[in-house]
C-alpha positions in Angstrom: 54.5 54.8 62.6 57.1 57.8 62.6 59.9 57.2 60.3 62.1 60.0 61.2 65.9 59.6 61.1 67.2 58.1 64.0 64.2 56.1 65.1 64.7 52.5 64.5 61.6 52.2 62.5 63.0 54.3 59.8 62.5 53.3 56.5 66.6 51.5 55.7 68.0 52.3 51.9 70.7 51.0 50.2 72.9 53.4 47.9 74.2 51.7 45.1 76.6 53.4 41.9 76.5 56.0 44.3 78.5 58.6 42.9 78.9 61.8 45.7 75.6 60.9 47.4 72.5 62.6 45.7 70.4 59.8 46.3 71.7 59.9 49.6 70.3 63.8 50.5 67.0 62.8 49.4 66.7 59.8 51.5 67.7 61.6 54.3 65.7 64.1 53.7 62.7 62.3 53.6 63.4 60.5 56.9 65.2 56.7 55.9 68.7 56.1 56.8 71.6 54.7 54.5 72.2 51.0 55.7 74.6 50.3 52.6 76.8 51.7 49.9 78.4 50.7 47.0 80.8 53.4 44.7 84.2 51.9 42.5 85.3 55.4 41.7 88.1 56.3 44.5 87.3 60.2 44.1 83.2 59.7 44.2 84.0 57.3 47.3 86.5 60.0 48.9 83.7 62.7 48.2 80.8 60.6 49.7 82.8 59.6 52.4 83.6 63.8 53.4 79.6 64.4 52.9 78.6 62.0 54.7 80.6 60.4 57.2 79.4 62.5 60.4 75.9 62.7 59.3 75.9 58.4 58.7 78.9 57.1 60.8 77.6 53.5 60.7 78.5 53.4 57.3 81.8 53.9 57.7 82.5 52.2 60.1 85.2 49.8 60.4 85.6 46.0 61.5 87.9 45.2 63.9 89.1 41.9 62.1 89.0 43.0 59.1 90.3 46.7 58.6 87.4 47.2 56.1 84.7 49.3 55.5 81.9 46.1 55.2 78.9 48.6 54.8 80.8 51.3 52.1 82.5 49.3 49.4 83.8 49.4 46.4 82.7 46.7 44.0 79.6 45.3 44.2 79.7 42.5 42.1 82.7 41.2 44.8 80.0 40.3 47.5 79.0 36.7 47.4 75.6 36.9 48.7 75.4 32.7 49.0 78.8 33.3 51.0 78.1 35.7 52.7 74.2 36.2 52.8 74.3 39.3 56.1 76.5 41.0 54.4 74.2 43.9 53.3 71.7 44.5 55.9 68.1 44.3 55.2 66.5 46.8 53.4 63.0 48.7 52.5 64.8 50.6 49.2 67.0 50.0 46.4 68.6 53.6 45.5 71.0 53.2 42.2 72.3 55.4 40.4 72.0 55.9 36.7 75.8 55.8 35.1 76.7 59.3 34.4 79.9 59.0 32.8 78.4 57.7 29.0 76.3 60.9 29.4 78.8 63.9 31.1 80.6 66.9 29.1 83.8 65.7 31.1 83.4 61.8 29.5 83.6 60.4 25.8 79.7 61.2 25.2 79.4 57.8 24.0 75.9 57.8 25.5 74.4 54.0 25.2 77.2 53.1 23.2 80.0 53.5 25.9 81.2 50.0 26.9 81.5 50.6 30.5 77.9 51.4 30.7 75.9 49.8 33.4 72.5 48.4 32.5 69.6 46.9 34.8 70.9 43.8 32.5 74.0 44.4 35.2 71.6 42.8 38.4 72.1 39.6 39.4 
């Protein structure tokens, strides 16, 4: 089966705590294409969005009745999946990323300790 970009077999990912879109390159790279994202930071999401928008234009698309990006948001935890169970396409991967701020020379360097750290504890 070829799963080249573009073919409708292609393996789907979903890009979650997804910063400027590293996880995003590789996908792509190897072939899948980006069904989903979700990024709080409004300069990470302005980033992504400049990277990616004409590569990945579903993404970013918007609906008509709502005025909203449904498949590039902003908080994750906001999407009632027993509400609203389509609201994320299927999927073949989970892509998340690992919370760099706790960690960066810019941040506190609080490491673990940082209280807005993000754990796998954070999945529901």
């Amino acid at each position: 089966m070829d799963k080249s970009a573009g073919n409708n077999d292609a393996l789907k990912f979903i890009d979650l705590f997804a910063g400027i879109g590293g996880f995003h390159i590789a996908m792509e790279n190897a072939g899948a294409e980006c069904v989903f994202v979700s990024e709080w930071d409004p300069a990470a999401r302005k980033t992504y969005e400049h990277n990616f928008k004409s590569r990945s234009p579903k993404i970013f698309e918007l609906d008509p009745s709502t005025g909203e990006q449904p498949r590039f948001v902003g908080d994750i935890t906001a999407i009632d999946l027993e509400k609203q169970p389509d609201a994320i396409e299927d999927f073949d991967i989970l892509c998340g990323g690992f919370p760099c701020q706790p960690f960066s020379q810019a941040g506190l360097r609080k490491g673990m300790d940082e209280a807005r750290k993000r754990s796998p504890s954070g999945f529901r």
